[in-house]
matplotlib code that plots the C-alpha trace (Angstrom):
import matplotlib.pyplot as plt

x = [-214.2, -210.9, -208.9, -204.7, -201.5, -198.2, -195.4, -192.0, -188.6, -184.9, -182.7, -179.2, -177.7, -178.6, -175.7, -176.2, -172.7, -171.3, -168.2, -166.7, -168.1, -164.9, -164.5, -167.3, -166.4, -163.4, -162.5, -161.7, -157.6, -156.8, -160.0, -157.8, -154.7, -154.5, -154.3, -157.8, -158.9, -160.8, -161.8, -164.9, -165.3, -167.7, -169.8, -173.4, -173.1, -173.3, -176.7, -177.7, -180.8, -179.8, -175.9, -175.5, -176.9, -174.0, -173.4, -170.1, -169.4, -166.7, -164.3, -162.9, -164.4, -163.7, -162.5, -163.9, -164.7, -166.3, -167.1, -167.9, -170.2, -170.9, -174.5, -174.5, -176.0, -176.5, -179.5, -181.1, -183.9, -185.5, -189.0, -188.2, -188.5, -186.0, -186.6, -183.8, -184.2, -181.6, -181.0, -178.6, -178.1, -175.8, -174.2, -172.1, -172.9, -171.9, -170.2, -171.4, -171.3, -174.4, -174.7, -175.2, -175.9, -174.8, -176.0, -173.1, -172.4, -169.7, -166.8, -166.5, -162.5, -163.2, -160.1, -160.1, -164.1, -165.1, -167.5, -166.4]
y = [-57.7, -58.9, -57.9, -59.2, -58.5, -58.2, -59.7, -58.5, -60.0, -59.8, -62.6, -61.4, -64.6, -67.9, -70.3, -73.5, -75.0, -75.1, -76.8, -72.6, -71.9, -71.2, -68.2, -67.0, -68.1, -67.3, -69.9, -67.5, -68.4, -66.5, -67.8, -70.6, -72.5, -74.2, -77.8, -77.0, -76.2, -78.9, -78.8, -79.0, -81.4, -80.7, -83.8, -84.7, -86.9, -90.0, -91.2, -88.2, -87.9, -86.5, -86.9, -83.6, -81.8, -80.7, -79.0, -78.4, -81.7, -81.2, -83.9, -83.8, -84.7, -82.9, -79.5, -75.8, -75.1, -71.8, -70.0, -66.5, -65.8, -62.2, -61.2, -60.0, -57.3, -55.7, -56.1, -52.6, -54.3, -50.8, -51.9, -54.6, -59.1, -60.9, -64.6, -66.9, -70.6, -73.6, -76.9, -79.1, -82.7, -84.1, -87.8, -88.0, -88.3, -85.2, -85.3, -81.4, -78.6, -77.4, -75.3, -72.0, -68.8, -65.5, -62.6, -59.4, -56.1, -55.3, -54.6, -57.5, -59.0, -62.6, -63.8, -63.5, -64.1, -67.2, -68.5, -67.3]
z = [128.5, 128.0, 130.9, 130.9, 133.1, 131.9, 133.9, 132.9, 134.6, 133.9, 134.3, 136.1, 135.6, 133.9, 134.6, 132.1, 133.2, 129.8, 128.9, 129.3, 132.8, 134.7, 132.5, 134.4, 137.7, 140.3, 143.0, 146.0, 146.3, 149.6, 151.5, 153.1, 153.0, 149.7, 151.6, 152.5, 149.8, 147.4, 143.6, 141.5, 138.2, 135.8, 135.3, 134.9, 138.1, 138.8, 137.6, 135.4, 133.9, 130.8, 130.4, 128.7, 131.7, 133.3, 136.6, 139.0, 141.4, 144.6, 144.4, 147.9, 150.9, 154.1, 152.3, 151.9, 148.3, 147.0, 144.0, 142.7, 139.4, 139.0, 137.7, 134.3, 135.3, 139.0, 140.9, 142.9, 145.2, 145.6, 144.9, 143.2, 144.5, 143.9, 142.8, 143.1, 141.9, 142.2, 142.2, 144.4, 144.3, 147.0, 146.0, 148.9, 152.0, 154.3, 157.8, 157.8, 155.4, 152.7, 150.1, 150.4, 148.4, 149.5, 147.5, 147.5, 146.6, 143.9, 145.6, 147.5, 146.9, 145.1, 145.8, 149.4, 150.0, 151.7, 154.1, 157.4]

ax = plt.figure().add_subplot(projection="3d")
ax.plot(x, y, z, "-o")
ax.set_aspect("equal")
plt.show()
């Protein structure tokens, strides 16, 4: 008897970090006061593993930074689990702060959206 489950998923987003990511992205402008503000480089960090495996890096210390990636395509969680995987590696060390995921709807204003 040969008895077998199926497991099906659908990736919403897979974010590689590619050399065209901002494209994707949108740094919230009207969150805060550009002088607080900070930026994000694209780097593989300071002792990558693989040099070619990028990710986003803040560059200022002691600022707010944020941004927005839309799914490719939206999520209903009627009867459905959501898995969500990823990967942080701090190189600094912080005075306070994290990193944080917040999951939203679709009308949510980008440019204004922060984490207050």
């Amino acid at each position: 008897l040969d008895v077998g489950a199926t497991a099906t998923a659908t990736t919403f987003i897979d974010e590689k970090f590619d050399g065209d990511y901002t494209s994707r992205f949108t740094v919230p402008s009207k969150w805060k006061d550009a002088s607080e503000l900070g930026s994000f480089t694209h780097t593989a960090g300071k002792t990558p593993g693989n040099a070619d495996n990028k990710g986003i890096q803040t560059t200022t210390d002691a600022r707010f930074h944020g941004i927005i990636g839309k799914l490719d395509t939206p999520f209903v969680s009627t009867d459905k689990t959501l898995v969500l995987q990823y990967s942080v590696k701090n190189e600094q060390t912080l005075g306070c702060g994290g990193a944080y995921i917040k999951l939203l709807g679709g009308d949510v204003d980008v440019d204004s959206f922060g984490g207050d």
